[in-house]
C-alpha positions in Angstrom: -56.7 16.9 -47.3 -53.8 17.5 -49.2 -55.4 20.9 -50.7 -56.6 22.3 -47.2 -52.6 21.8 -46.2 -51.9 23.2 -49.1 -53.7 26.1 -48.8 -52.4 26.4 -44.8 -48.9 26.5 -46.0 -49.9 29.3 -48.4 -50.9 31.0 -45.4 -47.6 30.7 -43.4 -45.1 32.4 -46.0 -43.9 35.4 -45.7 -43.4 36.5 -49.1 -39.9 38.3 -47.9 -38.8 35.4 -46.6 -40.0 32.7 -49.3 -37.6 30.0 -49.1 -37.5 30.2 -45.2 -39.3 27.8 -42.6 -41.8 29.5 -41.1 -43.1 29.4 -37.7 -45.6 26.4 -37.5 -44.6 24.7 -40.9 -43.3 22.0 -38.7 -46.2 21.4 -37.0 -48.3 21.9 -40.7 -46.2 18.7 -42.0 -46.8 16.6 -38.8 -50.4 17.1 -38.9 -50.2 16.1 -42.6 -48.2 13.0 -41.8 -50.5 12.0 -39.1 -53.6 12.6 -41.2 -52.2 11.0 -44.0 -51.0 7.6 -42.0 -55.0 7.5 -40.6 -55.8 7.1 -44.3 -53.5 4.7 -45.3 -52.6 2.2 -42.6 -55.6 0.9 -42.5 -55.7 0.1 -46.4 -52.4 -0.7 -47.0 -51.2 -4.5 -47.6 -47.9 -3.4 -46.1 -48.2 0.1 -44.4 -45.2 2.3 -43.7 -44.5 6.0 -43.7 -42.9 6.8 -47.0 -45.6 8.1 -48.6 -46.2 11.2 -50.3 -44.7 14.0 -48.2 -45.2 17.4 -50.7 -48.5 18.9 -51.2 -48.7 21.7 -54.0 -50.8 22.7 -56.6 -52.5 20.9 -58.2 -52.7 18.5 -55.6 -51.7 14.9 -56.5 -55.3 13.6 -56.5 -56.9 16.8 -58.1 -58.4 15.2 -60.3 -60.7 12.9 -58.3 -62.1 16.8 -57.9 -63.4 17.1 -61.3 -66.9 17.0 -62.5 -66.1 14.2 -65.3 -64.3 11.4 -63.4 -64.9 8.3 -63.3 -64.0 5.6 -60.7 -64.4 2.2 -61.2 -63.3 -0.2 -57.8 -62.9 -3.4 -59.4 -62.7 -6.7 -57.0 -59.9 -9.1 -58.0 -60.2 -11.1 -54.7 -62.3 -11.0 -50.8 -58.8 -8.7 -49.7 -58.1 -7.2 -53.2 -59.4 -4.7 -55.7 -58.3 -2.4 -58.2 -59.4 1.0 -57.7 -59.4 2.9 -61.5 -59.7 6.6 -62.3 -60.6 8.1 -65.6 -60.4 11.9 -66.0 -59.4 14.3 -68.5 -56.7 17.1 -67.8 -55.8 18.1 -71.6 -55.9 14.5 -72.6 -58.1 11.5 -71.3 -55.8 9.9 -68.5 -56.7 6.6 -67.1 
C-alpha cells in the first residue's frame, strides 16, 4: 500500500512547484489514512490513528519485499504473538 501511494504522490508533483500541495494530495493522504486504519484496527490491542503518516522511498516495510526474508509469527498466548522479520539491507537486520 504504502508504495502504490507513494508512487501516486510521485505522480501529483509538479516539478516547478515541488514543495507545493498539489491538487488531490489531500485526498491521496485520506485514502492512505483510511486504508491504513482497515489494516490496523482490527489487529491492534489498543487501536488509534497515530500511526505512520509519510510514505517515501523505500517504504517503511520494503523489506518484507525482498526475495531473502524471513518471517517467523511466533504465538506467546491465544490473543498474542510476536511477528519477526529477518532481511538483509547491507547488514542482516532482525
Amino acid at each position: 500500500m504504502e508504495q502504490e501511494i507513494f508512487n501516486r504522490g510521485q505522480a501529483l508533483k509538479n516539478p516547478n512547484e515541488p514543495n507545493q500541495v498539489q491538487p488531490g494530495e489531500n485526498e491521496l493522504w485520506e485514502e492512505y489514512r483510511y486504508h491504513r486504519k482497515l489494516i490496523t484496527v482490527p489487529i491492534c490491542l489498543n487501536p488509534h490513528d497515530g500511526g505512520s503518516c509519510m510514505f517515501g522511498k523505500p517504504t517503511k516495510y520494503e523489506y518484507l519485499t525482498y526475495p531473502n526474508t524471513k518471517i517467523s509469527f511466533i504465538m506467546k498466548s491465544a490473543n498474542r504473538a510476536v511477528v519477526e522479520a529477518q532481511y538483509e539491507y547491507g547488514i542482516k537486520k532482525k
